[in-house]
C-alpha positions in Angstrom: 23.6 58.4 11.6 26.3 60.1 9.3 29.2 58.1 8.5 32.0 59.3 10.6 34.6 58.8 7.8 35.1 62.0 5.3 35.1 62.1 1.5 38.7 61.7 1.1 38.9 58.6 3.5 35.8 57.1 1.8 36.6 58.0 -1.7 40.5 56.5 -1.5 38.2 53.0 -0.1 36.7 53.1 -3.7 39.3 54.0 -6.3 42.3 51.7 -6.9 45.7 53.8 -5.1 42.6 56.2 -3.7 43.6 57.9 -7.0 40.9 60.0 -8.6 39.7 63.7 -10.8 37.3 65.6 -8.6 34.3 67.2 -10.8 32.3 69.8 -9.3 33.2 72.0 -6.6 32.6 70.4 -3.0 29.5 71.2 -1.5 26.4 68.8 -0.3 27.2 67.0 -3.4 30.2 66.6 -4.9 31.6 64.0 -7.8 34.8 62.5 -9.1 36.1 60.1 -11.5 38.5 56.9 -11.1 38.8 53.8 -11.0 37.8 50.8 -9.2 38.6 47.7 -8.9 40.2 48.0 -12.9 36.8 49.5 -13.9 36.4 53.3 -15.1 33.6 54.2 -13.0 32.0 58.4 -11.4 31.2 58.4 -8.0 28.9 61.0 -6.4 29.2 61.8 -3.1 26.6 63.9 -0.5 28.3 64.8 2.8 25.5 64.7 4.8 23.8 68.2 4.9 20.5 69.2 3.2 20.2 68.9 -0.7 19.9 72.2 -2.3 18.6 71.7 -6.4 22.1 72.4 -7.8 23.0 69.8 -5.9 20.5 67.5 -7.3 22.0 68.9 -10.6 25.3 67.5 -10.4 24.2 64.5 -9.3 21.8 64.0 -12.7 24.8 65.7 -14.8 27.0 62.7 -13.8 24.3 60.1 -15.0 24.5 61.6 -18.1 28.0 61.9 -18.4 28.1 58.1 -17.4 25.8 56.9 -20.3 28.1 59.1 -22.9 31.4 57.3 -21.8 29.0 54.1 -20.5 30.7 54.2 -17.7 29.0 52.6 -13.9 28.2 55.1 -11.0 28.5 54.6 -7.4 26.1 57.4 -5.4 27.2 57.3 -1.8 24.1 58.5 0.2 24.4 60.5 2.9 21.9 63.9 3.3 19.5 65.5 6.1 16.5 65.7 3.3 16.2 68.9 1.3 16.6 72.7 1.4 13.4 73.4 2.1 13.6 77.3 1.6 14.4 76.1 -2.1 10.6 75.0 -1.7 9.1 73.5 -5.3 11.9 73.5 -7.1 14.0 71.1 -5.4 10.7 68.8 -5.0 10.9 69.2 -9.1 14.8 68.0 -9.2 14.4 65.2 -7.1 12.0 64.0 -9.6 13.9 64.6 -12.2 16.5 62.5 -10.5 14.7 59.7 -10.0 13.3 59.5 -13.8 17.1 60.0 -14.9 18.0 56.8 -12.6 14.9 54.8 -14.4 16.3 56.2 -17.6 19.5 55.2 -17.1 19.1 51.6 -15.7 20.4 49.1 -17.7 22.4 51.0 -19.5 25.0 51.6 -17.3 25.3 49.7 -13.7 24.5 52.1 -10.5 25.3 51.2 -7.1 24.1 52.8 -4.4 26.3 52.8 -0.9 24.4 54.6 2.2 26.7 55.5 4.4 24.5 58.4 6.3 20.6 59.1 6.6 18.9 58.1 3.4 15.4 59.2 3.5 12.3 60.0 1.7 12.9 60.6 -2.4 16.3 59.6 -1.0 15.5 56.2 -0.3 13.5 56.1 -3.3 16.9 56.8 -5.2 18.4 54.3 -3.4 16.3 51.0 -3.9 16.2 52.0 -7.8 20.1 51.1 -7.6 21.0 47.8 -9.1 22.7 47.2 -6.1 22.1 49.1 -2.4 25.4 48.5 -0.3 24.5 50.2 3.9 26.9 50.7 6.1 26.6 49.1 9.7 25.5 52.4 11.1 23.5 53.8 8.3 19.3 54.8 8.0 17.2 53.7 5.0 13.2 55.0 5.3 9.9 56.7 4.6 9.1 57.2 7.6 11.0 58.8 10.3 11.2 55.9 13.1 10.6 58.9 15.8 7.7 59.8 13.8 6.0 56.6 13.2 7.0 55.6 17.1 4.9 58.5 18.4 1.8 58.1 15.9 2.1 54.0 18.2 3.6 52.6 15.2 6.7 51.4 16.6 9.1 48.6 15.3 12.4 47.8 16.7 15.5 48.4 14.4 12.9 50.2 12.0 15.1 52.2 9.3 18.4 50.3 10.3 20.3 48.2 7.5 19.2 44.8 9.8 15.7 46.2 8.3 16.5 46.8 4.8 17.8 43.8 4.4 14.9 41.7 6.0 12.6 43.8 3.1 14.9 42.8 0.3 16.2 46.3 -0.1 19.6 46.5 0.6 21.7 43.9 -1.2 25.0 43.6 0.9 25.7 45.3 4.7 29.0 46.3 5.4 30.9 47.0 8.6 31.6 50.3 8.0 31.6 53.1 5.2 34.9 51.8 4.6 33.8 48.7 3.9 31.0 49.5 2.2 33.2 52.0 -0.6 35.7 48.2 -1.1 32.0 46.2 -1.5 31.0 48.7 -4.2 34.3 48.4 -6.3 34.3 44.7 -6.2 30.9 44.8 -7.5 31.8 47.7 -10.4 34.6 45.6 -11.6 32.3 42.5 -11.5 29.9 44.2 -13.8 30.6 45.1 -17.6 30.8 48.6 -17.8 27.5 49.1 -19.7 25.3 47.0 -21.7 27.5 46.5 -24.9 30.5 45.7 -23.2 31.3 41.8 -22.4 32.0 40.5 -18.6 35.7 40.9 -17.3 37.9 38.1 -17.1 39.9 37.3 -13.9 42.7 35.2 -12.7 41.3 32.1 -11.0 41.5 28.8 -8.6 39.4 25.8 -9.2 37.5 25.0 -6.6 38.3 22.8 -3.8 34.7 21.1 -3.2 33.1 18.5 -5.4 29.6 18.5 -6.3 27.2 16.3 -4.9 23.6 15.8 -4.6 21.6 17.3 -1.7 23.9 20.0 -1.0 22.8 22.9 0.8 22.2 26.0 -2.1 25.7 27.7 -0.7 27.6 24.6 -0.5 26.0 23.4 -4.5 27.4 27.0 -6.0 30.7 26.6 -4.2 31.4 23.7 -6.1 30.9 25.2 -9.4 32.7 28.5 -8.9 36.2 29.3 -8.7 37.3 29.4 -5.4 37.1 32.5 -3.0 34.9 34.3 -5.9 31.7 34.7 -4.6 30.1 37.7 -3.4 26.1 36.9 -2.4 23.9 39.2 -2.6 20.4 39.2 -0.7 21.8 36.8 1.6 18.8 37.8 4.9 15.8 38.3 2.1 14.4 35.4 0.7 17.0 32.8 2.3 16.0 29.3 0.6 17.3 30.8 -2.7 21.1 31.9 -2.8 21.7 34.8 -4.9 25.9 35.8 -6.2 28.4 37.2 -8.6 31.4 34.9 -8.8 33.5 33.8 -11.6 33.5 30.4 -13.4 36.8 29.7 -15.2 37.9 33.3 -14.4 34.4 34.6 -16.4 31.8 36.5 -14.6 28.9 35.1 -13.5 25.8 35.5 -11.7 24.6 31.8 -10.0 21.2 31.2 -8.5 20.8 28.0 -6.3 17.3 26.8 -5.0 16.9 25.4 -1.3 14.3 23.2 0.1 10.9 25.1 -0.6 10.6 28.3 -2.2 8.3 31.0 -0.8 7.1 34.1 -2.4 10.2 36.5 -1.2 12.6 33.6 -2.3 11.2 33.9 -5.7 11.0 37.6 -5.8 14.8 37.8 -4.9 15.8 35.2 -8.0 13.4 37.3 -10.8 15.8 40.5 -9.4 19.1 39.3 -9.6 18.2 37.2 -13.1 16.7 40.8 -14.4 20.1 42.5 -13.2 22.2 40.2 -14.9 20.4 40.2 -17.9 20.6 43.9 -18.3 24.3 43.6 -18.2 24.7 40.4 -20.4 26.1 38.1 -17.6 25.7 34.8 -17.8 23.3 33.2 -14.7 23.9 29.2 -13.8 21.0 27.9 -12.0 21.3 25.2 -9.6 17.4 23.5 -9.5 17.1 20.8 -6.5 14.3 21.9 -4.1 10.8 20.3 -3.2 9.0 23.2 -5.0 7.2 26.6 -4.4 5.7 26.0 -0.3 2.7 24.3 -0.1 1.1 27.4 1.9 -2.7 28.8 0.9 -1.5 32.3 3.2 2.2 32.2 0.8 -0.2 32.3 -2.5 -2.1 35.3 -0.9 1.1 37.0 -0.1 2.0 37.0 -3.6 3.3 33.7 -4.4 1.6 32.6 -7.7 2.7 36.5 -8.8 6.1 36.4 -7.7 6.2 32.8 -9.5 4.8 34.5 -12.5 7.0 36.7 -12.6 10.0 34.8 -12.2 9.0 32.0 -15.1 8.7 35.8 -17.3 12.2 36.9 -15.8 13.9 34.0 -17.3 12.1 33.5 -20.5 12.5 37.0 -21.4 16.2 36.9 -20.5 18.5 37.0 -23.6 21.7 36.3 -21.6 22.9 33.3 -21.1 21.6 31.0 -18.9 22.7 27.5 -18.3 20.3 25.1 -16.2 22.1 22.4 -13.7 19.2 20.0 -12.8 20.9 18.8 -9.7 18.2 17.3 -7.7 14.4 17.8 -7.4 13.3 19.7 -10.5 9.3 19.0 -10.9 6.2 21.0 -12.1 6.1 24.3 -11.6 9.7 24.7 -10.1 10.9 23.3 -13.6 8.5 25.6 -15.8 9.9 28.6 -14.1 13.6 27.9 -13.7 14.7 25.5 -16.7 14.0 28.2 -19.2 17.7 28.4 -20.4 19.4 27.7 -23.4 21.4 25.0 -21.9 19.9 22.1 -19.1 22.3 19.8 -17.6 20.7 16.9 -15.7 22.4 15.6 -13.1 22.8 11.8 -12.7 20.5 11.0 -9.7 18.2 14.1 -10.5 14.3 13.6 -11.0 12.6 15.4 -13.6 9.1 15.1 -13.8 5.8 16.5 -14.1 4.6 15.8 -10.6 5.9 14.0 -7.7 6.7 10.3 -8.3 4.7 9.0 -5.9 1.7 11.2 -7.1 2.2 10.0 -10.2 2.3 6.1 -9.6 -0.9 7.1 -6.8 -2.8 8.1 -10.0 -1.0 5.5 -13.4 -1.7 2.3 -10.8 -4.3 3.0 -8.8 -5.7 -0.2 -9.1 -3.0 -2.8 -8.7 -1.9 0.0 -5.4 -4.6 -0.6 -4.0 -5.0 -3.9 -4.3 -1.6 -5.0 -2.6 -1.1 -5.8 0.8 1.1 -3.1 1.8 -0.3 0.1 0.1 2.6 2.2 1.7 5.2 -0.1 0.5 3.7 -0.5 -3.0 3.5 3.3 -3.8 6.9 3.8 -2.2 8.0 0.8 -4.8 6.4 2.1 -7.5 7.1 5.5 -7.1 11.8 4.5 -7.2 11.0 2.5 -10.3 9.3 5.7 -12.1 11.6 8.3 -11.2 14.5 5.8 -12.3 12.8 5.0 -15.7 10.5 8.0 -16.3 12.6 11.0 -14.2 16.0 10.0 -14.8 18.7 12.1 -16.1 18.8 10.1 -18.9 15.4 10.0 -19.7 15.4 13.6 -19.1 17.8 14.1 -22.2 15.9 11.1 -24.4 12.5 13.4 -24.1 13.7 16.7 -24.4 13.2 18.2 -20.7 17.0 18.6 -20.7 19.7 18.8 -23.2 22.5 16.8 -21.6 23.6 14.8 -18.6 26.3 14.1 -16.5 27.7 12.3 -13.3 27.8 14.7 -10.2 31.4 14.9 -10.3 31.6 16.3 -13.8 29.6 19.2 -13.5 32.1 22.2 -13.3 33.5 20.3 -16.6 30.4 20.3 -18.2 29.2 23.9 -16.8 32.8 25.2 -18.2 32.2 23.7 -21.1 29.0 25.1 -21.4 29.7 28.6 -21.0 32.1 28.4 -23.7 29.9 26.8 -26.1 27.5 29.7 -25.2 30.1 32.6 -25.6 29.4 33.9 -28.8 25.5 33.5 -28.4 23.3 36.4 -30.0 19.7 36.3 -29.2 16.9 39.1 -29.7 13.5 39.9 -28.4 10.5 40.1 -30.6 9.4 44.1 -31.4 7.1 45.2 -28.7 7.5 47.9 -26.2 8.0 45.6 -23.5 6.5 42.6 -21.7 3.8 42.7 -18.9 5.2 40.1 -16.3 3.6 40.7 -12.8 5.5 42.7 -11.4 
């Protein structure tokens, strides 16, 4: 469904005092230049009829203007497919689009708002975005619903936002196009303009919540961030991890915060956001308490061992920084992949440990277990005196597993504190072309 709102109403959404230079002369596509949210930033912007390859032009002439000046761009989808009279050719633009998006990522941040039909190559385009915002209203597919429908494939709210966010495409879903244009400049002004340029700095509030143990993921990152600054992304793909921007002392900030068990699309939606932060050089605080990766044979043939491969590469690979808060439960594999960092704070009360207490007491004292009167008792005995001496916080820091610790009420301190210590940190990879993480 095409956004009922025109360019003009849409576009003044998106650039601060709707002030903006138009490039190009309007047509399907058109462009302009502004800014948002105190950001320089293009915006291109289809008006919902078919794509002609001039129009494809313009939009791959802006990508390239916005890596000259490393400025973000904001694509605001909205087109009935191609000109098909235009045959080949525009086929041959729209893949020349998509290789200039691949080409461009990371250097410069691209946000994709769908505010129309986005379909085909279209949606393609779309999901390479570093960030997808839909309107309410909006289509995102392959497949024609219709089409698929009538060959019996038929799937209720197929090619609605609802659906793009259950497959982890879309990123945030907005009301309106309206709303959708605001989301975008609050995430372009979150953002450094391009990879060589730091975070911005805003005006804060401390928060109002103190930390404590056993918090719920949300609940955890509230307490660390300034108040009112979150903006979470991925929030219905994926929901036992919690994915935002925010600010921490008025600094940008991604945070990633781990909920009770971890299956395979919780894990794929952390490696994302971690990789998008790390393009841009903005800091990610992860908050580690959960029970670990789900205990599920059908999860590890969905994908789970890959998509925990691939997060333990996401963060080791990262050069940004990353600061570790070991709130909670942080054992085995959960550690290996998420403690990577170049700063881990334990948490008083936290348990840090190579396997489960009580797994480990079941195998160190077997015998003397067994031969009690109470084996239930015993183990559960056994197992609170290792995780106080062995798992502690303290302990922790003694052997190395973490670099610091601190009671549960200081941890914004000690996170502040932290990221400051961390400001001026210059890392670089080792020559290669690139990693092979399973992606």
């Amino acid at each position: 469904m095409a956004s009922k709102m025109n360019k003009q109403e849409i576009l003044s959404k998106f650039f601060d005092d709707g002030a903006y230079t138009a490039l190009f002369a309007d047509g399907a596509v058109s462009a302009a230049c502004g800014w948002a949210n105190g950001q320089q930033v293009y915006a291109v912007y289809q008006n919902g009829d078919a794509l002609t390859v001039k129009d494809v032009e313009k939009n791959i002439k802006v990508l390239q203007l916005a890596v000259t000046t490393g400025n973000p761009v904001v694509t605001f989808c909205n087109a009935s497919g191609a000109v098909l009279t235009e045959g080949l050719d525009v086929l041959t633009a729209t893949a020349k689009l998509n290789a200039e998006i691949a080409k461009v990522s990371g250097v410069v941040p691209q946000v994709a708002v769908v505010t129309g039909v986005c379909a085909g190559t279209a949606a393609l385009a779309a999901a390479n975005a570093d960030v997808c915002i839909m309107a309410k209203d909006a289509e995102l597919f392959f497949t024609a619903p219709f089409t698929s429908a009538a060959q019996g494939d038929k799937l209720e709210g197929a090619g609605t936002a609802d659906s793009a966010v259950k497959a982890g495409v879309a990123a945030l879903v907005a009301d309106d196009a309206a709303s959708a244009a605001e989301m975008a400049a609050h995430i372009v002004g979150l953002l450094p303009a391009n990879n060589l340029t730091g975070p911005a700095v805003f005006e804060f509030d401390a928060p109002t919540a103190a930390f404590a143990a056993g918090m719920e993921p949300a609940k955890a990152a509230e307490a660390l961030i300034d108040a009112g600054s979150a903006l979470e992304l991925y929030a219905g793909y994926g929901k036992n991890v919690y994915t935002a921007f925010a600010t921490v002392n008025g600094n940008a900030v991604g945070v990633v915060a781990t909920g009770k068990t971890l299956c395979h699309s919780c894990v794929s939606k952390a490696s994302r956001f971690v990789r998008l932060c790390d393009a841009f050089s903005v800091p990610v605080i992860t908050i580690v308490d959960t029970e670990g990766f789900v205990a599920s044979c059908s999860d590890d043939v969905a994908g789970g061992i890959r998509e925990a491969a691939r997060l333990t590469a996401t963060y080791a690979d990262a050069t940004n920084v990353r600061i570790a808060v070991l709130a909670g439960n942080a054992v085995g594999p959960v550690y290996t992949a998420f403690a990577s960092s170049d700063l881990k704070i334990a948490v008083a009360g936290s348990v840090v440990a190579p396997v489960e207490p009580k797994v480990a007491v079941s195998v160190l004292y077997k015998a003397e277990i067994e031969a009690s009167d109470n084996i239930v008792s015993a183990t559960n005995a056994k197992a609170a005196a290792y995780a106080a001496e062995v798992c502690s916080a303290e302990n922790a820091v003694r052997c190395g597993a973490a670099d610091l610790a601190c009671a549960a009420g200081d941890v914004r301190g000690t996170v502040v504190a932290a990221l400051d210590m961390l400001s001026t940190k210059r890392a670089a990879r080792l020559p290669k072309k690139h990693g092979n993480m399973a992606l």
